[in-house]
C-alpha positions as a Markdown table, in Angstrom:
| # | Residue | x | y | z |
|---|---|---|---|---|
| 1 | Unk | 101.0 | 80.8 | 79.9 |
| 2 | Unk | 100.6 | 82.3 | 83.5 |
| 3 | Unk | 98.6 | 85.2 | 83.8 |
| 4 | Unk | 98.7 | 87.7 | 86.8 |
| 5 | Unk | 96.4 | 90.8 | 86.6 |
| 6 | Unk | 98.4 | 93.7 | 87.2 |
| 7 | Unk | 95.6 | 96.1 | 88.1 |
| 8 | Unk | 92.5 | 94.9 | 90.0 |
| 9 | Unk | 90.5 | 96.8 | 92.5 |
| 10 | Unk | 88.2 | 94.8 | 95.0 |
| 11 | Unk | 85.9 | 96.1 | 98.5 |
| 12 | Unk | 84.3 | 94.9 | 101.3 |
| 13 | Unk | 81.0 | 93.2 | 100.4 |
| 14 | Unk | 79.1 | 95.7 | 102.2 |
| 15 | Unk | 80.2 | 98.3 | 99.9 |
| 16 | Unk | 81.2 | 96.9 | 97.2 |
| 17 | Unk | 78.2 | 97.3 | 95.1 |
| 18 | Unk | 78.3 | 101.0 | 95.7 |
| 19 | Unk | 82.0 | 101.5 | 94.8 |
| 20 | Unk | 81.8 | 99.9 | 91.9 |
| 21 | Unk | 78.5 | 101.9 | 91.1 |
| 22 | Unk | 80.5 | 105.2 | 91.9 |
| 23 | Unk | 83.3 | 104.5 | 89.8 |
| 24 | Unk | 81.3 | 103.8 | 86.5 |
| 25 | Unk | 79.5 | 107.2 | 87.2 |
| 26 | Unk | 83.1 | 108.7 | 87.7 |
| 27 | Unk | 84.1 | 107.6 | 84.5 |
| 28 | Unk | 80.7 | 107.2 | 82.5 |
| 29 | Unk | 81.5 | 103.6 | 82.2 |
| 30 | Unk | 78.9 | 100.8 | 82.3 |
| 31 | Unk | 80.9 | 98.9 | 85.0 |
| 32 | Unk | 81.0 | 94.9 | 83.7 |
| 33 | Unk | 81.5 | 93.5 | 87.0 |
| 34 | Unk | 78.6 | 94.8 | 89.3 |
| 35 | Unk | 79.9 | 94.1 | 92.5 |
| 36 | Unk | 83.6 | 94.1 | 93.1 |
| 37 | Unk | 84.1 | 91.9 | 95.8 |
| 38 | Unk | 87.3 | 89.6 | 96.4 |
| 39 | Unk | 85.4 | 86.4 | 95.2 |
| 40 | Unk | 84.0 | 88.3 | 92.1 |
| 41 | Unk | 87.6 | 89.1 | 90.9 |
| 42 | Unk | 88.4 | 85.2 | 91.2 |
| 43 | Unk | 85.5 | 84.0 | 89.5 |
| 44 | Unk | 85.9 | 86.6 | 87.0 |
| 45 | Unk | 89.5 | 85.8 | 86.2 |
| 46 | Unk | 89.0 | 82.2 | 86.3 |
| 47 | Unk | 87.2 | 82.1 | 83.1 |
| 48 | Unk | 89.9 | 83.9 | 81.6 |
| 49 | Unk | 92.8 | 81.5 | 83.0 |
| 50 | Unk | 94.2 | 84.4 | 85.1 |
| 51 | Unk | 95.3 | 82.8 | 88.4 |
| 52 | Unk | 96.9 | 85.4 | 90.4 |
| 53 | Unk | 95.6 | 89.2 | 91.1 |
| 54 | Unk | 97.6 | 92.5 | 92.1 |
| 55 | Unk | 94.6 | 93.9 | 94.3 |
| 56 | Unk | 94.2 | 97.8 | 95.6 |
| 57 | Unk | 91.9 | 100.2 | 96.8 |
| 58 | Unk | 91.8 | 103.7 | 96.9 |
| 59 | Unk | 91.1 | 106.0 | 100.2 |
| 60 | Unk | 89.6 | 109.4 | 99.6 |
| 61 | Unk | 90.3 | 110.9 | 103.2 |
| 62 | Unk | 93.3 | 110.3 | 105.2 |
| 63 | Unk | 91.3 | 108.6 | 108.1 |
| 64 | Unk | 90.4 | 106.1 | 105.6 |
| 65 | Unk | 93.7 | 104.7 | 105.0 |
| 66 | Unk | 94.5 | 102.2 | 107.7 |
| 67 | Unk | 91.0 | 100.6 | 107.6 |
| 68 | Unk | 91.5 | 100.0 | 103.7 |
| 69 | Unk | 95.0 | 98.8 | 104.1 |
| 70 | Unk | 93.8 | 96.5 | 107.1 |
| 71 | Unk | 90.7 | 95.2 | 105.3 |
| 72 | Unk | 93.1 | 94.3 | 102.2 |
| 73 | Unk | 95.6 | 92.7 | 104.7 |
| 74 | Unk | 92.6 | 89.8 | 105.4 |
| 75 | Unk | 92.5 | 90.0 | 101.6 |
| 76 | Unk | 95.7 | 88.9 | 101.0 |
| 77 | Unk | 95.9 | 86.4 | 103.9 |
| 78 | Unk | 93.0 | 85.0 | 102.8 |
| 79 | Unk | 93.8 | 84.5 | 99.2 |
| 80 | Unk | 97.2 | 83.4 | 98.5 |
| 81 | Unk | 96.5 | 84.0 | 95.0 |
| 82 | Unk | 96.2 | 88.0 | 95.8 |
| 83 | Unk | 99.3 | 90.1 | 95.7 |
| 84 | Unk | 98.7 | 93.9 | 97.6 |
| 85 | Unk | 99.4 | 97.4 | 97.2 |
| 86 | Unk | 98.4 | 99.1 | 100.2 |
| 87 | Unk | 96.4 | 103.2 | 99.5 |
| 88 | Unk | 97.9 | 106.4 | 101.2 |
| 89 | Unk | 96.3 | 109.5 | 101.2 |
| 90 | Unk | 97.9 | 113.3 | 100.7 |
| 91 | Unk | 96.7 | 114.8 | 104.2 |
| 92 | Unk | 98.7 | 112.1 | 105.7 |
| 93 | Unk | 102.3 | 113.3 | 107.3 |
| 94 | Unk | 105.5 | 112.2 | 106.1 |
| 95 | Unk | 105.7 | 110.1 | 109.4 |
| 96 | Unk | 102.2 | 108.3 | 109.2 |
| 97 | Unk | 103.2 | 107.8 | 105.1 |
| 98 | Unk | 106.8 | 106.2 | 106.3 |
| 99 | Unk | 104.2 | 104.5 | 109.2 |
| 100 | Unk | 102.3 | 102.5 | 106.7 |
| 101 | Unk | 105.0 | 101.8 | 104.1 |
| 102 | Unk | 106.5 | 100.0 | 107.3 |
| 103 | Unk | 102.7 | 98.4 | 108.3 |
| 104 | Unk | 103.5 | 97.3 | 104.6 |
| 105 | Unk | 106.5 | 95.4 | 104.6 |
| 106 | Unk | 105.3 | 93.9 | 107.5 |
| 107 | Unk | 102.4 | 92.5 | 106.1 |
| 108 | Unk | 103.4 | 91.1 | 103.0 |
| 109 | Unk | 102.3 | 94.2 | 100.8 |
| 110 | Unk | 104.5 | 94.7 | 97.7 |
| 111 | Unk | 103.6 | 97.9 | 96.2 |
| 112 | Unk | 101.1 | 101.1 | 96.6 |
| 113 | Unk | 98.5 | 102.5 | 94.8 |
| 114 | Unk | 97.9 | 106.2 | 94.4 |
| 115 | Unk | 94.5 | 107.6 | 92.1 |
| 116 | Unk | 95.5 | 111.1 | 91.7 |
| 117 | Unk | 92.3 | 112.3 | 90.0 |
| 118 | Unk | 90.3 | 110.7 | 92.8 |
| 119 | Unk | 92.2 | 111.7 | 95.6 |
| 120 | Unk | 92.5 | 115.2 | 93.9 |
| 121 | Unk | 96.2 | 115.8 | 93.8 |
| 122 | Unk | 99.0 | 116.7 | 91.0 |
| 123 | Unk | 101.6 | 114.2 | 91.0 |
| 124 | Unk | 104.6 | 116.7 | 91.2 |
| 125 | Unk | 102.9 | 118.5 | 94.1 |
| 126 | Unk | 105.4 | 119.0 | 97.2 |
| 127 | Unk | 102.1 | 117.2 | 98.8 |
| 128 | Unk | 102.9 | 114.4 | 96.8 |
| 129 | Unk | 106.6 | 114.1 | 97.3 |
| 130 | Unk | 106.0 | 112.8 | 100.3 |
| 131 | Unk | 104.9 | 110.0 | 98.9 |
| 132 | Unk | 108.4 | 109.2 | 96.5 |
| 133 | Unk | 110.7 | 110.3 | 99.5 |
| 134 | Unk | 109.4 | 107.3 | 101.7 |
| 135 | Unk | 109.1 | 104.9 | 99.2 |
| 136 | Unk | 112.4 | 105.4 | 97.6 |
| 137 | Unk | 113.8 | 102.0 | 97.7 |
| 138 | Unk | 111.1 | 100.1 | 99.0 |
| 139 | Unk | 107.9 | 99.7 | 97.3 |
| 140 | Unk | 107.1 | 99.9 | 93.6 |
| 141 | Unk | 104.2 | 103.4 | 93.2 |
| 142 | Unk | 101.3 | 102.1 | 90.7 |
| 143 | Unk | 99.7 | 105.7 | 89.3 |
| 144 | Unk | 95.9 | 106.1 | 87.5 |
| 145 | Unk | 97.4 | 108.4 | 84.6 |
| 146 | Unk | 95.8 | 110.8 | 82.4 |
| 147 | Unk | 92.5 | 111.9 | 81.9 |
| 148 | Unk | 91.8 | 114.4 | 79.6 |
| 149 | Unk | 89.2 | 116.1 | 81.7 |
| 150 | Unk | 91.9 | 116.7 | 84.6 |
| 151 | Unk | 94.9 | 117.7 | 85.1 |
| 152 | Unk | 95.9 | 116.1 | 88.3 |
| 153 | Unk | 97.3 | 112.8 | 86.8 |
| 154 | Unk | 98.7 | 114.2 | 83.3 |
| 155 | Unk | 102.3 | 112.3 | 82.0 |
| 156 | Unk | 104.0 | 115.5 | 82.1 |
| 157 | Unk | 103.6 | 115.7 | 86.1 |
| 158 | Unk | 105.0 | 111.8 | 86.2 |
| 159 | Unk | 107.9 | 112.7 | 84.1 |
| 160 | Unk | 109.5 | 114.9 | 86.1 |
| 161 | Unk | 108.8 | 112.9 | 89.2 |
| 162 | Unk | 110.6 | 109.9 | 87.9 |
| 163 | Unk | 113.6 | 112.1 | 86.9 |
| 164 | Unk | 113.8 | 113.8 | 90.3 |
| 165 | Unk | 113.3 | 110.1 | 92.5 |
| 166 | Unk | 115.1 | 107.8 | 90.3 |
| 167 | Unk | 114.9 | 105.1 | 93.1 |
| 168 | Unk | 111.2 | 104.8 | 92.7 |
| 169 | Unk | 109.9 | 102.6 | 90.4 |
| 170 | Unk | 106.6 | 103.8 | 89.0 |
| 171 | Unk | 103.8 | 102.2 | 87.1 |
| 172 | Unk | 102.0 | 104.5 | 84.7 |
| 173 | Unk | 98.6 | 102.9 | 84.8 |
| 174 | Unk | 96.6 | 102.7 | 81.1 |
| 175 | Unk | 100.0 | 102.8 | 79.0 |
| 176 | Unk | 100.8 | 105.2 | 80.6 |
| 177 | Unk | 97.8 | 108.0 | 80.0 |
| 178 | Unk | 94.5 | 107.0 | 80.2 |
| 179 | Unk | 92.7 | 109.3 | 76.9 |
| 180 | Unk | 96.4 | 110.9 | 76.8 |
| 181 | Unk | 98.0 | 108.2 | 75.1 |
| 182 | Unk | 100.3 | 110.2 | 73.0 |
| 183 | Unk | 101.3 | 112.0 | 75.7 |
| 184 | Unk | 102.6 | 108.6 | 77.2 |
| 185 | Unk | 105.7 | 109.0 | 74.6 |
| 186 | Unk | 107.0 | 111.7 | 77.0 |
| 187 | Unk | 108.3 | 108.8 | 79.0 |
| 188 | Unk | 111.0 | 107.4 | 76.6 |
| 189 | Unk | 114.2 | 107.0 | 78.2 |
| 190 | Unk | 113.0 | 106.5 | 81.5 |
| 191 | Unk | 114.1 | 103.2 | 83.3 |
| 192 | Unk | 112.2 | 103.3 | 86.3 |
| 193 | Unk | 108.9 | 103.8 | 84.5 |
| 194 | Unk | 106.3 | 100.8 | 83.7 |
| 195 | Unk | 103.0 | 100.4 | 82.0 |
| 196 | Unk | 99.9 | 97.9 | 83.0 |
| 197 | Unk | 97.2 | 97.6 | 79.9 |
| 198 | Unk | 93.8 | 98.0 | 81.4 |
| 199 | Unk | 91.2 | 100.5 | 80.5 |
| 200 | Unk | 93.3 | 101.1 | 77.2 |
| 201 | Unk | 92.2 | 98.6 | 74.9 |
| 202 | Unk | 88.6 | 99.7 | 74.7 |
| 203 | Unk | 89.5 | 102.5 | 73.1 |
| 204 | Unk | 92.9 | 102.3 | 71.0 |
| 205 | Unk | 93.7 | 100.5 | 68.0 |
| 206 | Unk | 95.8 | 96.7 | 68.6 |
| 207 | Unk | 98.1 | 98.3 | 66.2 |
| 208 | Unk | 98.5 | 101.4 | 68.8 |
| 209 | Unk | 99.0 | 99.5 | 71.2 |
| 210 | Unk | 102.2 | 97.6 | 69.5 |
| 211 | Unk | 103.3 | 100.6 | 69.4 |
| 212 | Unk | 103.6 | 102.0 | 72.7 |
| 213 | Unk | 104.8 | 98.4 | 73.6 |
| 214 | Unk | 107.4 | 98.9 | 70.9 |
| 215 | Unk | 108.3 | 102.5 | 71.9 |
| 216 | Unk | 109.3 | 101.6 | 75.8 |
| 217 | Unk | 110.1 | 97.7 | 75.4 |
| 218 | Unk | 107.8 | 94.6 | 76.4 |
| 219 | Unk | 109.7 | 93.8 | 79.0 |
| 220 | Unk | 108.5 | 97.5 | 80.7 |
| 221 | Unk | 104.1 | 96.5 | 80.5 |
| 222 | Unk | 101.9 | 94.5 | 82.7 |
| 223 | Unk | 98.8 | 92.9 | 81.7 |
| 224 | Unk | 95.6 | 94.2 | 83.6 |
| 225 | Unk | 91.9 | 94.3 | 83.8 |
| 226 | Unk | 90.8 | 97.0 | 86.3 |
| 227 | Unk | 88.0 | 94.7 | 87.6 |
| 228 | Unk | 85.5 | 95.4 | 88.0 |
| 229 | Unk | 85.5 | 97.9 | 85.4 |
| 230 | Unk | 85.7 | 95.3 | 82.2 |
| 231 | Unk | 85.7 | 91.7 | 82.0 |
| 232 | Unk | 88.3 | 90.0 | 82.0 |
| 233 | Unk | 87.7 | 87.4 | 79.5 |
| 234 | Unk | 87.1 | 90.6 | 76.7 |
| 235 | Unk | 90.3 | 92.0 | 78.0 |
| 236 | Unk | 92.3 | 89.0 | 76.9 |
| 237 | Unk | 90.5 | 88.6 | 73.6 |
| 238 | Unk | 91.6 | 92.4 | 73.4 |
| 239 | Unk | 94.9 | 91.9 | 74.5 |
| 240 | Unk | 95.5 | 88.8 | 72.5 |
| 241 | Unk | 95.3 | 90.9 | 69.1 |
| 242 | Unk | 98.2 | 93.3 | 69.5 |
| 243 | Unk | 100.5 | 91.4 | 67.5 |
| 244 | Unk | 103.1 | 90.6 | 69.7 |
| 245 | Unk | 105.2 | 87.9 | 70.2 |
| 246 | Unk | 105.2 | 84.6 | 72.5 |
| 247 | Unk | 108.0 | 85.9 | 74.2 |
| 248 | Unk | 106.6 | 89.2 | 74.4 |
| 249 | Unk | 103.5 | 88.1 | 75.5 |
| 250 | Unk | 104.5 | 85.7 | 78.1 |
| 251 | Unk | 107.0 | 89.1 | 79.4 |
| 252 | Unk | 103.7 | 91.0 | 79.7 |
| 253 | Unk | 101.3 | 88.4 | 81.2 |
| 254 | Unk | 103.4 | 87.3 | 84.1 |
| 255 | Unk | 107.4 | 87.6 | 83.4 |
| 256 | Unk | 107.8 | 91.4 | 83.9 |
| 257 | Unk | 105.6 | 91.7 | 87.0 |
| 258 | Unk | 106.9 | 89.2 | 89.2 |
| 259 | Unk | 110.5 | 90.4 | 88.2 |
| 260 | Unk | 109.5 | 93.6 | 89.4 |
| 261 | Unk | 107.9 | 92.4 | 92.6 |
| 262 | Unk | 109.8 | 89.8 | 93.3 |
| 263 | Unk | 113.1 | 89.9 | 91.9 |
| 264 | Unk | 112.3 | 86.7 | 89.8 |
| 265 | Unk | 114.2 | 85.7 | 86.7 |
């Protein structure tokens, strides 16, 4: 079967080691991957047979945003196996937000990513609105959710935001609520709501997993790894004992993304 990583996070090489050291101390994680460079990711997914790669990055100030967006532009040009979400930042206005969307489209981008808890903002701030408003219509919003020690990223915040902008599609990263997975069940019944699987697994059951994946549908999950937090060869073994289906599986590992992204059948 295909495999596309929904969820994978890469940075310059002169950086990279320090990013990735900074998120494991974010999350009090021992970070798998040590240095989350582009060629990393490949090599890392490569021994796990996954051969195409959603890749992000987050900005933490607003000035921050074009270079990140730029640098993941030679990314993606670079590796035609990399598909990219560009980062936007809160303090940006409604016009620069609308002004990289565009720089987006342009560029063969086909999604954003938003890390509330990192960026420090709640997702049903007015500040954050701006966000849905000037991607209604045009670009999938993949969302870090939950985390028990904040409250920025809860499901409850998500839930009303994907009822008020029904035009957005949203991915609730970490089924939906990472350590607030039974708060992910506040999202039944909403259509433009999906799920990726990374940083999950680690910590629930394969049977609670079959759950959630029952509860919404297959059809609504991604597979992911969020390199360079795990391996990716343990996420698959991980992955690979939710008892789920061929079909379901295949759905998850490539189908539902790229029907998403790129309106494939």
């Amino acid at each position: 079967m295909e495999i596309i990583d929904a969820h994978a996070h890469i940075y310059p090489e002169k950086i990279a080691s320090k990013a990735t050291e900074t998120i494991g101390e974010f999350y009090s994680i021992k970070m798998q991957m040590p240095k989350g460079t582009a060629e990393r990711l490949i090599e890392d997914g490569k021994r796990a047979g996954i051969t195409r790669f959603v890749v992000h990055s987050v900005a933490t100030t607003a000035r921050q945003v074009r270079a990140i967006n730029t640098f993941l532009k030679s990314e993606i040009d670079a590796h035609p196996e990399f598909i990219g979400f560009i980062t936007l930042h809160q303090d940006l206005t409604e016009e620069e937000i609308r002004a990289e969307i565009d720089f987006a489209l342009e560029n063969g981008f086909h999604g954003i990513k938003l890390h509330p808890d990192f960026q420090k903002f709640n997702i049903d701030d007015e500040v954050a609105e701006k966000f849905y408003r000037a991607a209604s219509g045009k670009l999938p919003i993949l969302l870090h959710m939950g985390d028990d020690r904040y409250e920025y990223s809860k499901p409850r915040r998500l839930v009303r935001m994907a009822k008020k902008y029904p035009d957005v599609n949203f991915i609730a990263a970490h089924f939906g609520g990472y350590r607030c997975w039974d708060e992910s069940e506040l999202y039944v019944g909403l259509k433009n709501v999906y799920f990726d699987t990374c940083s999950s697994l680690p910590f629930i059951s394969a049977e609670r997993a079959k759950e959630l994946i029952d509860l919404f549908g297959a059809d609504r999950f991604f597979f992911g790894t969020d390199f360079p937090m795990w391996d990716a060869v343990e996420e698959l073994e991980r992955f690979n004992k939710i008892p789920l289906t061929d079909t379901e599986r295949e759905m998850i590992f490539s189908g539902n993304i790229k029907k998403l992204l790129f309106n494939s059948k």
